[in-house]
TINU-389183 format. One record per atom (N, C-alpha, C): x, y, z; residue in one letter; atom name; residue number from 1. Coordinates in steps of 0.1 Angstrom, whole numbers, plus 5000, padded with zeros to 4 digits. Atoms other than C-alpha are relative to their C-alpha. Layout:
BEGIN
<<X, Y, Z>, a, CA, NUM>
...
***
This chain:
BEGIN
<<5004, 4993, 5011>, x, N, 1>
<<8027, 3205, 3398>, x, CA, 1>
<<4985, 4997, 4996>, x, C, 1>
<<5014, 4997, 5000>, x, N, 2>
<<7989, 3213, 3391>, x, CA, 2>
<<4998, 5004, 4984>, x, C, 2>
<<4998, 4997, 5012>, x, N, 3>
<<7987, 3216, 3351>, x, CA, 3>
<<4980, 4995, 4996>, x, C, 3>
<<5017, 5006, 5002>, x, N, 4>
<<7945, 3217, 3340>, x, CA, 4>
<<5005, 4993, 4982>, x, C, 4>
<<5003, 5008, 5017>, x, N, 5>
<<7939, 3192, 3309>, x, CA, 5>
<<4996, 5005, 4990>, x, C, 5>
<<5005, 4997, 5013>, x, N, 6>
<<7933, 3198, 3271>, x, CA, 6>
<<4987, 4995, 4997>, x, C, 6>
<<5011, 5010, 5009>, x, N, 7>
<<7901, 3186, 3256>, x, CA, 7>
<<5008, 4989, 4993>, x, C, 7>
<<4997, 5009, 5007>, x, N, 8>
<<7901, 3153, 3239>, x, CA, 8>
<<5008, 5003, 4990>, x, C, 8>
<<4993, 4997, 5013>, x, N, 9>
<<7913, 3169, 3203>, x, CA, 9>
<<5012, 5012, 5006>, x, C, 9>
<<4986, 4990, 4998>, x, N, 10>
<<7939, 3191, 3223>, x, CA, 10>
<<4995, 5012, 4993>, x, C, 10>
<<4999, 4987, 5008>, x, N, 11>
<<7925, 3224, 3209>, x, CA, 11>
<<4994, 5010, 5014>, x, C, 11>
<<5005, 4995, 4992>, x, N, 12>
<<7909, 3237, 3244>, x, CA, 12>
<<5005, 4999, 5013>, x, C, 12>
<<4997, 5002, 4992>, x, N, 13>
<<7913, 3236, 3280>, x, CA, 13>
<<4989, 4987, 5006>, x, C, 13>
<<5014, 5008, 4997>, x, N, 14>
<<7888, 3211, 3298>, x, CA, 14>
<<4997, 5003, 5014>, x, C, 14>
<<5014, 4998, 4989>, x, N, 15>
<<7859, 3221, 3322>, x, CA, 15>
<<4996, 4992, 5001>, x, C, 15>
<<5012, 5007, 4996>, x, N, 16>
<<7833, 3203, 3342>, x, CA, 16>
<<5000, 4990, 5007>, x, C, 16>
<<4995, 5010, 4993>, x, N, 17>
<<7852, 3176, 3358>, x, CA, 17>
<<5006, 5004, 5015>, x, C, 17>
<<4991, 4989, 4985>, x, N, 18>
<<7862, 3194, 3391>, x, CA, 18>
<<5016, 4990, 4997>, x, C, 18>
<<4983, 5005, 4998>, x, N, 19>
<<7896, 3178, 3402>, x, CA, 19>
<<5004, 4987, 4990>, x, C, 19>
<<4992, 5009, 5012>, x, N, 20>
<<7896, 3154, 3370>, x, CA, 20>
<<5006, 5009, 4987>, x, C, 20>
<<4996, 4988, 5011>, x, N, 21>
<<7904, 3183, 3347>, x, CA, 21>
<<5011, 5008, 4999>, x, C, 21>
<<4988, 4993, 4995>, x, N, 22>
<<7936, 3186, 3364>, x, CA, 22>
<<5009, 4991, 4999>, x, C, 22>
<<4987, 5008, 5000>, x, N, 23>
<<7974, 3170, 3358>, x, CA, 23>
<<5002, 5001, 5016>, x, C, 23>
<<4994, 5001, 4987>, x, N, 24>
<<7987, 3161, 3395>, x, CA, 24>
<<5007, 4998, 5005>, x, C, 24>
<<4984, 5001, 4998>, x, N, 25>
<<8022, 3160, 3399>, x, CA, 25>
<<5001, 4981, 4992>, x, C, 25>
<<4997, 5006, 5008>, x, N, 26>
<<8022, 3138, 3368>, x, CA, 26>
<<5007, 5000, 4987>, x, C, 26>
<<4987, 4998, 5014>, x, N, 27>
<<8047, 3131, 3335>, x, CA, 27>
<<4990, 5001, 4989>, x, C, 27>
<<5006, 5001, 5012>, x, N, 28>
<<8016, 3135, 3315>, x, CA, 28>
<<4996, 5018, 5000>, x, C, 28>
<<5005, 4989, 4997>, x, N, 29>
<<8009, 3169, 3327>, x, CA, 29>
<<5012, 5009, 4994>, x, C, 29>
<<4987, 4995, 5008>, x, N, 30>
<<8046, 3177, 3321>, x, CA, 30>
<<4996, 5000, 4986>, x, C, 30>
<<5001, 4997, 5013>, x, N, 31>
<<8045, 3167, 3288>, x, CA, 31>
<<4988, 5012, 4991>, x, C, 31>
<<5006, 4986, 5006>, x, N, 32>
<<8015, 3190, 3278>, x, CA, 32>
<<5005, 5010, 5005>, x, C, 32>
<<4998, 4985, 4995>, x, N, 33>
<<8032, 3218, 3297>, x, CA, 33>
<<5014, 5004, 4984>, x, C, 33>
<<4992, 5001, 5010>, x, N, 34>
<<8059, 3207, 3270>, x, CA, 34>
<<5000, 5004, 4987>, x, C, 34>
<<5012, 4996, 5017>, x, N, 35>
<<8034, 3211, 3240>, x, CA, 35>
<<5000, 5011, 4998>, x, C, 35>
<<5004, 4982, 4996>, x, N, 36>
<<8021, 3244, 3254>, x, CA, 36>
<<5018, 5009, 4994>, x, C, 36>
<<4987, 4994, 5002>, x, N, 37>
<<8060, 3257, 3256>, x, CA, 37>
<<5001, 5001, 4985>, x, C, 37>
<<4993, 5000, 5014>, x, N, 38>
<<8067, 3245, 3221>, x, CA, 38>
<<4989, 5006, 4991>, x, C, 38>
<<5007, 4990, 5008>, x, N, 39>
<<8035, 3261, 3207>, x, CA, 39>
<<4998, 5014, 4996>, x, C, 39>
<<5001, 4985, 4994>, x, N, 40>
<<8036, 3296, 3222>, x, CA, 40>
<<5013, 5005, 4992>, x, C, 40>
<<4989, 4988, 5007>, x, N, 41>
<<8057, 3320, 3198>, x, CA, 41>
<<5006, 5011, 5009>, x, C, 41>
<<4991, 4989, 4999>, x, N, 42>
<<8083, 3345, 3211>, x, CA, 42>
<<4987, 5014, 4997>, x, C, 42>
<<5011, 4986, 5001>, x, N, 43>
<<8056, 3380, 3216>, x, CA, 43>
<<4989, 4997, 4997>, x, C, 43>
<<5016, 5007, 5003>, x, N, 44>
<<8022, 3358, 3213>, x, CA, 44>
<<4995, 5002, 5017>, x, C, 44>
<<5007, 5002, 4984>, x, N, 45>
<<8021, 3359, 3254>, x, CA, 45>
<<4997, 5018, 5004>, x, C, 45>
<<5001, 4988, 4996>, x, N, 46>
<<8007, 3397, 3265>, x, CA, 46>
<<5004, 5003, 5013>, x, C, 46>
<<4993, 4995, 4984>, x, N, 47>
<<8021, 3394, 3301>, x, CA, 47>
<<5012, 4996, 4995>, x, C, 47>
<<4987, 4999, 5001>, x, N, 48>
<<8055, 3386, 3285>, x, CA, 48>
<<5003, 5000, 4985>, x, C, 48>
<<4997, 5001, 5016>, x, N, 49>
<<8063, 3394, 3247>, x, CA, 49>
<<5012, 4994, 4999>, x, C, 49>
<<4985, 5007, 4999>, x, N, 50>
<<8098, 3379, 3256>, x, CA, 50>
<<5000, 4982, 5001>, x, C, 50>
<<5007, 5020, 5000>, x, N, 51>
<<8082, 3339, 3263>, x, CA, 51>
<<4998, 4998, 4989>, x, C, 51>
<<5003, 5007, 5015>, x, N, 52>
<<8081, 3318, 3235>, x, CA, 52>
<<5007, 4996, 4996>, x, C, 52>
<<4986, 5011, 5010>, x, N, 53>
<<8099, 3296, 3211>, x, CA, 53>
<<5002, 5007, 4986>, x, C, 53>
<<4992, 4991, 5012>, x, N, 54>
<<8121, 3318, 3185>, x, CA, 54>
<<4999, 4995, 4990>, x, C, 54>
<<5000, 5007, 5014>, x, N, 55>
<<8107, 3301, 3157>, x, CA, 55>
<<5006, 5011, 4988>, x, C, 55>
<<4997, 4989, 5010>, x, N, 56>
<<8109, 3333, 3134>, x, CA, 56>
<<5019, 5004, 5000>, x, C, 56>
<<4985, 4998, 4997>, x, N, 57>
<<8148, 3340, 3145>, x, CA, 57>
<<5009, 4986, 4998>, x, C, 57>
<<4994, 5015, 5003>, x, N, 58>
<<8158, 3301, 3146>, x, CA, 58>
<<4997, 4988, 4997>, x, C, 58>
<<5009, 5014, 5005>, x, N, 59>
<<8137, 3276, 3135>, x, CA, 59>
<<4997, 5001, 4982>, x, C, 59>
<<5002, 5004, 5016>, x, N, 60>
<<8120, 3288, 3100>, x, CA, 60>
<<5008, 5005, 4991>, x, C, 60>
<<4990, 4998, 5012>, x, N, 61>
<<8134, 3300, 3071>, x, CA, 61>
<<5011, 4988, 4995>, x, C, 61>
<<4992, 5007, 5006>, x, N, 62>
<<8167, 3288, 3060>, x, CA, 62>
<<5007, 4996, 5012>, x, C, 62>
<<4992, 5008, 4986>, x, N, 63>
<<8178, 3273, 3094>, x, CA, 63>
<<4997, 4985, 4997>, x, C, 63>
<<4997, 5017, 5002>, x, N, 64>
<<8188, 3237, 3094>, x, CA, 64>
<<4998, 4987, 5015>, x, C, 64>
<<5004, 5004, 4993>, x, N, 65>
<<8183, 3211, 3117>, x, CA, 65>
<<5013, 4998, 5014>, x, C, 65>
<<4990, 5000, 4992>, x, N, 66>
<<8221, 3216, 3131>, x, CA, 66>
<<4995, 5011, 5011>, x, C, 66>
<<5004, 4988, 4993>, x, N, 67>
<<8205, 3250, 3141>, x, CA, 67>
<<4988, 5000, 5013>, x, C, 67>
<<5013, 4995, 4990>, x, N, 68>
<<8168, 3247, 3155>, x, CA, 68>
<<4998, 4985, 5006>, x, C, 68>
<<5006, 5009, 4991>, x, N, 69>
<<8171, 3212, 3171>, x, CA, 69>
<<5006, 5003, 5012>, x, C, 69>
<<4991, 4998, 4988>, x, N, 70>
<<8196, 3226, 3201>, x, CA, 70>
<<4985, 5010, 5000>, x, C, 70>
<<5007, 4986, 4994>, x, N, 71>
<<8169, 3256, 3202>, x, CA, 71>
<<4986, 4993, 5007>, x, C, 71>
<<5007, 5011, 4997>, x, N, 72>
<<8142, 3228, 3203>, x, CA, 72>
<<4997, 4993, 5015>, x, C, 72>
<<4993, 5009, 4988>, x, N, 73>
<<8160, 3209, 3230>, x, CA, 73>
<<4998, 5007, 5015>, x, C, 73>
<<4998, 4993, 4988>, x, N, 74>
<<8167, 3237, 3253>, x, CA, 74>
<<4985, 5008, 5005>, x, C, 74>
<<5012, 4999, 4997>, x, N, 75>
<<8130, 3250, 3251>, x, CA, 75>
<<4995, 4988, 5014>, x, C, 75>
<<5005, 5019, 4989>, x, N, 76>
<<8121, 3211, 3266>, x, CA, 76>
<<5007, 4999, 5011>, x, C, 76>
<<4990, 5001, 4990>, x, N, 77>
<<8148, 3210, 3289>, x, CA, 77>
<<4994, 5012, 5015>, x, C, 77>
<<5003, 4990, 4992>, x, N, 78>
<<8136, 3243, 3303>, x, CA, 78>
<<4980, 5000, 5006>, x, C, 78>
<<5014, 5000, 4991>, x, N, 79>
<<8099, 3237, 3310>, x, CA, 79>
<<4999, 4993, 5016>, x, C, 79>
<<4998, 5001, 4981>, x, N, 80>
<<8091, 3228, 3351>, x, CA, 80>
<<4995, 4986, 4999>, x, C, 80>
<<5002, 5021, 4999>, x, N, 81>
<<8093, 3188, 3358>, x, CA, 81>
<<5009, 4998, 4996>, x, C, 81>
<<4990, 5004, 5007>, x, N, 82>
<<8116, 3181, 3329>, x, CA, 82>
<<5010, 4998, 5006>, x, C, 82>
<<4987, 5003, 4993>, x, N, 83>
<<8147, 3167, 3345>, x, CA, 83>
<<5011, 4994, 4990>, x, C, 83>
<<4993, 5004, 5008>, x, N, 84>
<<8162, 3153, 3312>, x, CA, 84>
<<4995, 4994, 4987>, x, C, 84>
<<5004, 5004, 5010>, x, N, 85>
<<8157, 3142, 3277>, x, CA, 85>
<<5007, 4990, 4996>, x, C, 85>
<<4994, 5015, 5002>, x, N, 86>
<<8165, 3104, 3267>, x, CA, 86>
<<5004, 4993, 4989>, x, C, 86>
<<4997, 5003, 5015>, x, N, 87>
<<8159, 3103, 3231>, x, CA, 87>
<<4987, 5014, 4995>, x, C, 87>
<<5008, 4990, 5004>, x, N, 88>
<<8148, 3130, 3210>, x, CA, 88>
<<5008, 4997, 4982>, x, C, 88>
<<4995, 5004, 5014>, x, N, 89>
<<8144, 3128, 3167>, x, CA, 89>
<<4990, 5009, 5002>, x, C, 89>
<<5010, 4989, 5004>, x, N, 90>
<<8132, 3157, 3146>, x, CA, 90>
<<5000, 4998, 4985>, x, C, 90>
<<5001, 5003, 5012>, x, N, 91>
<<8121, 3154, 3109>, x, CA, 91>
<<4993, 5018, 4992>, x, C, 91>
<<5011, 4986, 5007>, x, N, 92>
<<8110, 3181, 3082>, x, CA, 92>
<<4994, 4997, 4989>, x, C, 92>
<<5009, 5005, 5005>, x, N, 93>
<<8084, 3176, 3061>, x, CA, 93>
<<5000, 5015, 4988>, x, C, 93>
<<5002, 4986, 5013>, x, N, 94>
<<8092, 3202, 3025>, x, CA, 94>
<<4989, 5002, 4994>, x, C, 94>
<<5014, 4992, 5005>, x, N, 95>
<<8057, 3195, 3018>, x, CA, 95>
<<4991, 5007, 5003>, x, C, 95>
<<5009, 4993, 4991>, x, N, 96>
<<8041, 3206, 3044>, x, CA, 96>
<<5005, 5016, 5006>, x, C, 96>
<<4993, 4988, 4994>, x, N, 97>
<<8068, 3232, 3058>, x, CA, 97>
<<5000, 4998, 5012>, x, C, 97>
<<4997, 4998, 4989>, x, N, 98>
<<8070, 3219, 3092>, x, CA, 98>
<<5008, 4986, 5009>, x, C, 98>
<<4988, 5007, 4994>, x, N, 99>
<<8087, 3198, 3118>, x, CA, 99>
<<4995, 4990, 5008>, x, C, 99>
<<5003, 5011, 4992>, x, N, 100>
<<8082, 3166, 3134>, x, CA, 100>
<<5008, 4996, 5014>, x, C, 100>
<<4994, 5008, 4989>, x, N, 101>
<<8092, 3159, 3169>, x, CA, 101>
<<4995, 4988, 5008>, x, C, 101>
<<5005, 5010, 4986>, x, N, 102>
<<8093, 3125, 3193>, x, CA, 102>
<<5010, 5002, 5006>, x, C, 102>
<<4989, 4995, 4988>, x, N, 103>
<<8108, 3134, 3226>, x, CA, 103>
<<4996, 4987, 5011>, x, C, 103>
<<5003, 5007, 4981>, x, N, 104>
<<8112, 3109, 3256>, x, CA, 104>
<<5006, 5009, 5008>, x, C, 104>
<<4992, 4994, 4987>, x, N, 105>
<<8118, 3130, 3287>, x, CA, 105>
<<4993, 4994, 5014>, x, C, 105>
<<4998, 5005, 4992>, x, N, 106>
<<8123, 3120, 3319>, x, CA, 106>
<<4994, 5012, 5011>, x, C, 106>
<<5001, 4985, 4996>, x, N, 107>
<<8105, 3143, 3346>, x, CA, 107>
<<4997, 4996, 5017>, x, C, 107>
<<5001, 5004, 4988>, x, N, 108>
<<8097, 3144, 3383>, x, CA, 108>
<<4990, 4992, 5004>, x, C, 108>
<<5009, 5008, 5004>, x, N, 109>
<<8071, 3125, 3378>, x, CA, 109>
<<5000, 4986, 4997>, x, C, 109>
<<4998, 5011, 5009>, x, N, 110>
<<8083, 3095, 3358>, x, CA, 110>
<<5002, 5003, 4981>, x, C, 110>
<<4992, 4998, 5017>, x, N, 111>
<<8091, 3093, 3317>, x, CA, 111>
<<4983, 5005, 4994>, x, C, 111>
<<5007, 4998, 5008>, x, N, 112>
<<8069, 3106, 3293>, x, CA, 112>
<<5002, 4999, 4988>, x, C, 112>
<<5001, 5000, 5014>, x, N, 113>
<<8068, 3108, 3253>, x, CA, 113>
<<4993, 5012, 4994>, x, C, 113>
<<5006, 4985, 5008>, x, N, 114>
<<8059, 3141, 3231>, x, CA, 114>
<<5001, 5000, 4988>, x, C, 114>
<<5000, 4998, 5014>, x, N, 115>
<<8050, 3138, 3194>, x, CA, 115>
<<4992, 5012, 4999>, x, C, 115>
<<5002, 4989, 5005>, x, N, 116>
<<8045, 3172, 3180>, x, CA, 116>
<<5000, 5003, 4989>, x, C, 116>
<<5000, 4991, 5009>, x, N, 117>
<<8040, 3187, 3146>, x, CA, 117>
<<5004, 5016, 5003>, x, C, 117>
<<4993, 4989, 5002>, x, N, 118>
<<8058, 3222, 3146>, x, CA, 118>
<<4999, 5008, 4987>, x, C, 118>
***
Protein backbone atom coordinates (compact mmCIF):
# COMPACT_ATOMS: atom_id res chain seq x y z
CA UNK A 1 0.00 0.00 0.00
CA UNK A 2 1.46 3.40 -1.21
CA UNK A 3 -0.64 6.19 0.86
CA UNK A 4 1.29 10.07 0.24
CA UNK A 5 1.56 11.87 3.76
CA UNK A 6 -0.40 14.89 5.37
CA UNK A 7 1.54 17.96 6.28
CA UNK A 8 2.64 18.32 9.77
CA UNK A 9 -0.82 20.01 10.99
CA UNK A 10 -2.71 17.26 8.89
CA UNK A 11 -4.67 19.86 6.78
CA UNK A 12 -2.70 19.13 3.38
CA UNK A 13 -1.07 16.55 1.39
CA UNK A 14 2.88 16.78 1.57
CA UNK A 15 5.21 17.69 -1.48
CA UNK A 16 8.90 18.06 -1.99
CA UNK A 17 10.30 15.02 -0.35
CA UNK A 18 10.24 12.57 -3.36
CA UNK A 19 9.74 9.01 -1.83
CA UNK A 20 9.57 10.48 1.80
CA UNK A 21 6.08 11.95 1.22
CA UNK A 22 4.90 8.55 0.93
CA UNK A 23 3.33 5.69 3.51
CA UNK A 24 5.02 2.30 2.38
CA UNK A 25 3.11 -0.67 3.20
CA UNK A 26 2.92 0.84 6.70
CA UNK A 27 0.24 0.85 9.89
CA UNK A 28 0.78 4.59 9.88
CA UNK A 29 -0.34 5.01 6.38
CA UNK A 30 -3.24 2.81 7.18
CA UNK A 31 -4.29 4.76 9.88
CA UNK A 32 -4.42 8.08 7.81
CA UNK A 33 -6.16 6.21 5.12
CA UNK A 34 -8.56 5.65 8.28
CA UNK A 35 -8.81 9.46 9.01
CA UNK A 36 -9.42 10.27 5.39
CA UNK A 37 -12.40 7.54 5.37
CA UNK A 38 -13.80 8.92 8.48
CA UNK A 39 -13.68 12.56 7.25
CA UNK A 40 -15.08 12.27 3.78
CA UNK A 41 -19.06 12.73 3.91
CA UNK A 42 -21.53 10.44 2.00
CA UNK A 43 -21.75 12.87 -1.72
CA UNK A 44 -18.56 15.15 -0.84
CA UNK A 45 -16.48 12.72 -3.39
CA UNK A 46 -17.39 13.88 -7.28
CA UNK A 47 -16.22 10.53 -8.78
CA UNK A 48 -18.64 8.77 -6.28
CA UNK A 49 -21.49 10.71 -4.39
CA UNK A 50 -22.26 7.19 -2.82
CA UNK A 51 -18.38 7.12 -0.64
CA UNK A 52 -18.46 8.56 2.58
CA UNK A 53 -19.45 8.16 6.09
CA UNK A 54 -23.37 8.64 6.61
CA UNK A 55 -23.00 11.13 9.14
CA UNK A 56 -26.26 13.03 8.15
CA UNK A 57 -28.42 9.57 8.05
CA UNK A 58 -26.60 7.92 11.22
CA UNK A 59 -24.29 9.69 13.22
CA UNK A 60 -25.88 13.43 13.86
CA UNK A 61 -28.86 14.42 15.07
CA UNK A 62 -30.67 12.40 17.58
CA UNK A 63 -28.68 9.14 17.01
CA UNK A 64 -27.10 7.59 19.96
CA UNK A 65 -23.99 5.97 20.45
CA UNK A 66 -25.83 2.40 20.31
CA UNK A 67 -26.50 3.69 16.72
CA UNK A 68 -23.40 5.49 15.07
CA UNK A 69 -20.56 3.56 16.90
CA UNK A 70 -21.43 0.04 14.71
CA UNK A 71 -21.59 2.73 11.65
CA UNK A 72 -18.17 4.07 12.97
CA UNK A 73 -16.74 0.65 13.33
CA UNK A 74 -17.71 -0.77 10.08
CA UNK A 75 -16.43 2.42 8.11
CA UNK A 76 -12.67 1.33 9.97
CA UNK A 77 -13.06 -2.19 9.46
CA UNK A 78 -13.69 -1.43 5.72
CA UNK A 79 -10.72 0.71 4.78
CA UNK A 80 -7.65 -1.40 2.85
CA UNK A 81 -4.85 -2.81 5.50
CA UNK A 82 -7.35 -2.85 8.36
CA UNK A 83 -7.50 -6.46 9.31
CA UNK A 84 -9.24 -5.86 12.82
CA UNK A 85 -10.04 -3.53 15.61
CA UNK A 86 -8.66 -4.36 19.23
CA UNK A 87 -10.09 -1.58 21.27
CA UNK A 88 -12.15 1.10 20.16
CA UNK A 89 -13.97 4.08 22.75
CA UNK A 90 -16.11 6.93 21.48
CA UNK A 91 -17.15 9.99 23.54
CA UNK A 92 -19.60 13.02 22.79
CA UNK A 93 -18.80 16.25 23.67
CA UNK A 94 -22.69 18.38 24.07
CA UNK A 95 -20.46 21.29 24.00
CA UNK A 96 -18.93 21.18 21.19
CA UNK A 97 -21.44 18.74 19.16
CA UNK A 98 -19.01 16.17 18.21
CA UNK A 99 -17.36 12.90 18.73
CA UNK A 100 -14.32 11.55 20.01
CA UNK A 101 -12.66 8.53 18.81
CA UNK A 102 -9.42 6.14 20.01
CA UNK A 103 -9.18 3.16 17.78
CA UNK A 104 -6.35 0.53 18.05
CA UNK A 105 -6.47 -1.50 14.79
CA UNK A 106 -4.47 -4.09 13.78
CA UNK A 107 -3.43 -3.89 9.94
CA UNK A 108 -1.15 -5.60 7.44
CA UNK A 109 1.33 -3.70 8.49
CA UNK A 110 1.45 -3.98 12.28
CA UNK A 111 -0.99 -2.10 15.04
CA UNK A 112 -1.69 1.31 14.88
CA UNK A 113 -3.83 3.93 17.10
CA UNK A 114 -6.45 6.65 15.58
CA UNK A 115 -7.62 9.62 17.72
CA UNK A 116 -10.12 11.61 15.86
CA UNK A 117 -12.45 14.40 16.61
CA UNK A 118 -15.74 13.83 14.40
Amino acid sequence: MRYRKWTDNGTDIQFGHGEADYWVDDACGVAQAVVSRLRLLVGEWFLDLTEGTPYEDAVWGKHTKETYDPVIRARILETEGVTSITSYESGFDGETRSITITVDINTEYGEATVEEEL
